[in-house]
N, C-alpha and C positions, 0 to 999 in steps of 0.2 A: 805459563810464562808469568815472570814477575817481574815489570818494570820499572823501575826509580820514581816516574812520574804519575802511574797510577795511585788514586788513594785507596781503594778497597783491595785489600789480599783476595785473592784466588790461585785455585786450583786449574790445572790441567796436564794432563797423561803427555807431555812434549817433553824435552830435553830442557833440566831446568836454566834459565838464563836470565840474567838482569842486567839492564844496560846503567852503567855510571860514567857519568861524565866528568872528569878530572883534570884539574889545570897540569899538564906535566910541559916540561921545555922541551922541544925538538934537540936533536942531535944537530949540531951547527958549528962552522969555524969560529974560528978567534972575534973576525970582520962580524958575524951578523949576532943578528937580537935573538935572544929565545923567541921561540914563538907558541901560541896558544893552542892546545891540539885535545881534539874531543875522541877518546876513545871509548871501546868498549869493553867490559871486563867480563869474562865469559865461566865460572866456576864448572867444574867437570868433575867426577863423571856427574852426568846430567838425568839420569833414572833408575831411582835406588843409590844401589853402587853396583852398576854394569859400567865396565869400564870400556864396551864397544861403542857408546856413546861420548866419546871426545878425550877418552882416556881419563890419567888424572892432574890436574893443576890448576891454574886461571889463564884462559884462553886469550890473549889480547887483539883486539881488530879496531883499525883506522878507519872511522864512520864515515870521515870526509873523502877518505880515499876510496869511498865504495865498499865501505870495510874489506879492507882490502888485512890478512893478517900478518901480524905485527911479531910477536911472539908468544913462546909459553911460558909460564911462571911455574917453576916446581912449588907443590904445597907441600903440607903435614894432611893430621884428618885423619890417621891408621887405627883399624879397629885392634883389640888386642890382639888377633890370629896375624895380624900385619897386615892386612890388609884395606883400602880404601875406602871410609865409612860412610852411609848415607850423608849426601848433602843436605842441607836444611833452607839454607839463607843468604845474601849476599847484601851486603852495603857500603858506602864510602863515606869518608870524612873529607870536606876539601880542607878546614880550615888545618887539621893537622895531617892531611896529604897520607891516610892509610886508606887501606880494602879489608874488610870485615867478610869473612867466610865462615857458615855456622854448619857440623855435622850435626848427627843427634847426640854427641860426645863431647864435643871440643868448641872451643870459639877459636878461630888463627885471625892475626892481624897481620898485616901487611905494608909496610912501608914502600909507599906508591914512587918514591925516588930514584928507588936501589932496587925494588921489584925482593928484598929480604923478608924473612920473616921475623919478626919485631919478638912475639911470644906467641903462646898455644895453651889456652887455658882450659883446666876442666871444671865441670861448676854443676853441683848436686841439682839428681834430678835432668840434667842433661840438656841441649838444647835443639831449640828450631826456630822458628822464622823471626828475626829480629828488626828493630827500627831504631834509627839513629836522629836525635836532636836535631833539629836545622840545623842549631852550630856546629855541630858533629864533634860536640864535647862530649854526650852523654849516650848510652845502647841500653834499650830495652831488652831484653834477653828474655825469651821465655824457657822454661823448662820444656823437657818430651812429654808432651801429654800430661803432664803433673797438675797442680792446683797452681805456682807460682812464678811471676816474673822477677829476674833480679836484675837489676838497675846499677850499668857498668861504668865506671870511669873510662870512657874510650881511648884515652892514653896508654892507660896503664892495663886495665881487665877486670882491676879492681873490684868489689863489690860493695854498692853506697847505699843500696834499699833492697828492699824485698817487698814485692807487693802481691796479695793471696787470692786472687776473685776466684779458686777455684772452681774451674772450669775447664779444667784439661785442654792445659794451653796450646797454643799453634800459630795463630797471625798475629801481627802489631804494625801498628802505627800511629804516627804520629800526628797532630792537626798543622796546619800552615806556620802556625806563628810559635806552636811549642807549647802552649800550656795546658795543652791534655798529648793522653797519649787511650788509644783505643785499642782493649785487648780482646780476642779471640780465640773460644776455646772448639773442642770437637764433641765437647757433653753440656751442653747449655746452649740453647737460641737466644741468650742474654750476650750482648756487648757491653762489657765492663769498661768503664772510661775514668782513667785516673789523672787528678790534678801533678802537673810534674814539680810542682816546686814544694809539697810535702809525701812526694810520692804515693798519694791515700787516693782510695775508691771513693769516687765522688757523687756515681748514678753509675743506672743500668738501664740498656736499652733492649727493648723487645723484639730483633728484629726479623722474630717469625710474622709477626702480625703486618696484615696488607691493609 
Protein backbone atom coordinates (compact mmCIF):
# COMPACT_ATOMS: atom_id res chain seq x y z
CA UNK A 1 0.00 0.00 0.00
CA UNK A 2 0.92 3.50 -0.79
CA UNK A 3 -0.41 6.20 1.22
CA UNK A 4 -0.36 10.19 0.56
CA UNK A 5 0.77 10.78 4.05
CA UNK A 6 3.64 8.21 4.43
CA UNK A 7 7.09 9.57 3.74
CA UNK A 8 9.02 6.40 2.86
CA UNK A 9 7.80 4.46 -0.48
CA UNK A 10 7.21 0.74 0.05
CA UNK A 11 6.39 -2.30 -1.30
CA UNK A 12 3.75 -4.91 -0.69
CA UNK A 13 2.06 -7.89 -2.64
CA UNK A 14 -1.77 -6.12 -1.79
CA UNK A 15 -3.99 -4.33 -4.18
CA UNK A 16 -2.23 -1.33 -5.06
CA UNK A 17 -4.11 1.86 -3.56
CA UNK A 18 -3.47 5.40 -2.24
CA UNK A 19 -5.65 7.61 -0.50
CA UNK A 20 -5.89 11.62 -1.67
CA UNK A 21 -7.80 13.70 -0.15
CA UNK A 22 -9.27 16.52 -2.41
CA UNK A 23 -11.39 19.55 -1.87
CA UNK A 24 -14.28 18.70 -4.28
CA UNK A 25 -18.11 20.54 -3.80
CA UNK A 26 -20.88 18.04 -2.80
CA UNK A 27 -23.82 17.86 -5.22
CA UNK A 28 -26.34 20.51 -3.48
CA UNK A 29 -29.53 22.79 -4.39
CA UNK A 30 -29.44 26.18 -5.51
CA UNK A 31 -30.34 27.11 -1.22
CA UNK A 32 -27.02 25.39 0.21
CA UNK A 33 -23.11 26.09 0.25
CA UNK A 34 -20.83 23.53 -1.40
CA UNK A 35 -19.37 21.69 1.02
CA UNK A 36 -15.95 20.07 1.88
CA UNK A 37 -15.68 16.41 1.26
CA UNK A 38 -12.62 14.03 1.90
CA UNK A 39 -12.48 11.16 -0.46
CA UNK A 40 -10.78 8.51 -1.62
CA UNK A 41 -9.19 7.80 -4.97
CA UNK A 42 -8.64 4.20 -5.52
CA UNK A 43 -6.59 3.36 -9.17
CA UNK A 44 -7.28 -0.23 -10.53
CA UNK A 45 -6.41 -2.89 -11.64
CA UNK A 46 -4.52 -3.08 -8.41
CA UNK A 47 -1.75 -6.30 -9.07
CA UNK A 48 0.04 -6.16 -12.17
CA UNK A 49 -2.59 -5.80 -14.60
CA UNK A 50 -5.04 -8.45 -13.28
CA UNK A 51 -8.20 -6.94 -13.87
CA UNK A 52 -9.96 -9.41 -11.08
CA UNK A 53 -8.62 -7.02 -8.80
CA UNK A 54 -11.13 -3.99 -8.98
CA UNK A 55 -11.21 -4.11 -12.72
CA UNK A 56 -10.00 -0.86 -14.52
CA UNK A 57 -10.34 2.90 -13.70
CA UNK A 58 -10.07 5.08 -10.39
CA UNK A 59 -12.26 3.67 -7.72
CA UNK A 60 -13.92 6.60 -5.63
CA UNK A 61 -15.03 6.16 -1.82
CA UNK A 62 -16.58 8.70 0.77
CA UNK A 63 -14.19 8.29 3.88
CA UNK A 64 -16.56 10.20 5.98
CA UNK A 65 -19.36 8.05 4.88
CA UNK A 66 -17.60 4.86 5.96
CA UNK A 67 -16.11 4.88 2.57
CA UNK A 68 -18.96 4.25 1.67
CA UNK A 69 -18.59 4.07 -2.77
CA UNK A 70 -18.94 7.01 -4.60
CA UNK A 71 -18.13 6.07 -8.16
CA UNK A 72 -15.88 4.73 -11.02
CA UNK A 73 -13.91 6.94 -13.25
CA UNK A 74 -13.11 5.48 -16.71
CA UNK A 75 -9.23 5.70 -17.41
CA UNK A 76 -6.70 5.25 -20.34
CA UNK A 77 -3.34 3.20 -19.49
CA UNK A 78 -3.75 0.57 -22.61
CA UNK A 79 -0.80 -1.44 -23.43
CA UNK A 80 -0.37 -1.78 -27.14
CA UNK A 81 -2.42 -5.38 -27.50
CA UNK A 82 -5.25 -2.87 -25.94
CA UNK A 83 -5.19 -3.92 -23.10
CA UNK A 84 -4.73 -2.51 -19.26
CA UNK A 85 -1.23 -1.71 -18.41
CA UNK A 86 0.70 -2.16 -15.15
CA UNK A 87 -0.13 0.38 -12.67
CA UNK A 88 2.80 2.32 -11.15
CA UNK A 89 1.73 5.36 -9.19
CA UNK A 90 -1.06 7.63 -7.86
CA UNK A 91 -1.00 11.25 -6.80
CA UNK A 92 -3.11 14.65 -6.62
CA UNK A 93 -2.72 18.17 -7.06
CA UNK A 94 -5.20 20.12 -4.72
CA UNK A 95 -3.99 23.59 -5.75
CA UNK A 96 -4.85 22.69 -9.64
CA UNK A 97 -7.72 20.10 -8.53
CA UNK A 98 -6.07 17.00 -10.89
CA UNK A 99 -5.40 12.96 -10.06
CA UNK A 100 -2.04 11.77 -11.40
CA UNK A 101 -2.07 8.01 -12.48
CA UNK A 102 1.26 6.46 -13.65
CA UNK A 103 1.56 2.86 -15.82
CA UNK A 104 4.84 1.79 -16.68
CA UNK A 105 3.85 3.55 -20.08
CA UNK A 106 1.98 6.52 -19.72
CA UNK A 107 1.24 9.38 -17.09
CA UNK A 108 -2.95 10.08 -17.34
CA UNK A 109 -3.94 13.30 -15.56
CA UNK A 110 -7.32 13.87 -14.32
CA UNK A 111 -9.40 16.68 -13.80
CA UNK A 112 -10.84 16.09 -10.30
CA UNK A 113 -14.00 18.48 -11.21
CA UNK A 114 -15.40 16.74 -14.36
CA UNK A 115 -13.73 13.28 -13.09
CA UNK A 116 -12.21 13.85 -17.46
CA UNK A 117 -9.27 13.09 -18.72
CA UNK A 118 -7.18 16.24 -19.08
CA UNK A 119 -4.02 14.34 -21.39
CA UNK A 120 -2.12 10.87 -21.51
CA UNK A 121 1.27 11.21 -21.95
CA UNK A 122 4.29 8.99 -22.93
CA UNK A 123 7.68 9.82 -21.90
CA UNK A 124 11.17 7.87 -22.81
CA UNK A 125 12.11 5.13 -20.71
CA UNK A 126 8.74 4.84 -19.27
CA UNK A 127 7.30 5.38 -15.94
CA UNK A 128 6.65 4.40 -12.15
CA UNK A 129 6.07 5.62 -8.94
CA UNK A 130 5.91 9.46 -8.91
CA UNK A 131 5.77 12.46 -6.37
CA UNK A 132 4.20 15.71 -6.51
CA UNK A 133 5.50 19.40 -5.24
CA UNK A 134 3.54 20.41 -2.18
CA UNK A 135 2.07 22.99 -4.35
CA UNK A 136 1.21 20.41 -6.73
CA UNK A 137 2.75 22.51 -9.41
CA UNK A 138 5.68 20.21 -10.26
CA UNK A 139 5.81 15.82 -10.79
CA UNK A 140 8.84 13.94 -10.35
CA UNK A 141 8.48 11.15 -12.90
CA UNK A 142 10.85 8.44 -12.77
CA UNK A 143 11.58 6.32 -15.66
CA UNK A 144 10.81 2.01 -15.48
CA UNK A 145 13.87 0.96 -13.92
CA UNK A 146 16.07 3.25 -16.10
CA UNK A 147 18.79 5.66 -14.77
CA UNK A 148 16.41 8.95 -14.95
CA UNK A 149 13.83 11.22 -13.55
CA UNK A 150 12.03 13.71 -15.58
CA UNK A 151 10.57 16.67 -13.83
CA UNK A 152 6.89 17.43 -15.14
CA UNK A 153 5.00 20.60 -15.55
CA UNK A 154 1.88 19.27 -13.72
CA UNK A 155 -0.41 21.23 -15.73
CA UNK A 156 0.47 20.52 -18.71
CA UNK A 157 3.03 17.02 -18.73
CA UNK A 158 5.35 18.91 -20.02
CA UNK A 159 8.93 18.08 -19.62
CA UNK A 160 11.29 21.03 -17.57
CA UNK A 161 14.48 18.78 -16.25
CA UNK A 162 15.91 15.52 -16.38
CA UNK A 163 17.65 14.38 -13.51
CA UNK A 164 20.30 11.02 -14.02
CA UNK A 165 21.32 9.38 -10.42
CA UNK A 166 21.26 6.19 -12.32
CA UNK A 167 19.97 3.89 -10.21
CA UNK A 168 17.23 2.00 -11.85
CA UNK A 169 14.58 4.19 -10.86
CA UNK A 170 11.36 3.36 -8.82
CA UNK A 171 10.27 5.49 -5.61
CA UNK A 172 10.19 9.36 -4.96
CA UNK A 173 9.53 11.77 -2.90
CA UNK A 174 9.38 14.73 -1.83
CA UNK A 175 10.64 16.48 1.62
CA UNK A 176 7.79 18.64 3.66
CA UNK A 177 8.62 22.14 2.49
CA UNK A 178 9.94 21.07 -1.24
CA UNK A 179 13.26 21.65 -1.62
CA UNK A 180 14.65 18.29 -2.05
CA UNK A 181 13.10 15.65 -3.66
CA UNK A 182 14.41 11.76 -2.69
CA UNK A 183 15.00 9.23 -5.37
CA UNK A 184 14.90 5.57 -5.25
CA UNK A 185 16.29 3.08 -7.34
CA UNK A 186 16.11 -1.13 -7.53
CA UNK A 187 20.19 -1.37 -8.43
CA UNK A 188 21.85 0.90 -5.74
CA UNK A 189 21.37 1.00 -1.58
CA UNK A 190 22.29 4.79 -2.47
CA UNK A 191 19.34 7.40 -1.94
CA UNK A 192 19.84 10.06 -4.37
CA UNK A 193 18.49 13.54 -3.11
CA UNK A 194 18.08 16.29 -5.38
CA UNK A 195 17.86 20.00 -4.82
CA UNK A 196 14.33 21.07 -6.71
CA UNK A 197 15.09 24.56 -7.55
CA UNK A 198 18.12 23.47 -10.07
CA UNK A 199 16.96 20.07 -10.38
CA UNK A 200 20.77 18.81 -9.62
CA UNK A 201 22.17 15.79 -7.33
CA UNK A 202 23.17 17.20 -4.40
CA UNK A 203 24.26 13.98 -2.01
CA UNK A 204 23.79 10.38 -1.68
CA UNK A 205 22.70 8.53 1.16
CA UNK A 206 23.80 5.07 2.28
CA UNK A 207 20.81 3.51 3.30
CA UNK A 208 22.20 -0.11 3.60
CA UNK A 209 24.24 0.89 6.45
CA UNK A 210 22.67 0.37 10.16
Amino acid sequence: MHHARIRRPFDLYVVFLSAILAWLPSVSTAAEEPRERHLLYVATPGIRNELKYGGHGVLVFDIEAGHQFVRRVPSAGFAENGQPDNLKGICASASLQRLYVSTIGKLISFDLTTNAIVWEKKYGGGCDRMAIFPDGKTLYQPSFERDHWHVLDAATGDVVARVEPNLGAHNTNYGADGKETYLAGLHSPTLAVADTSPHKIVRRVDHSAR
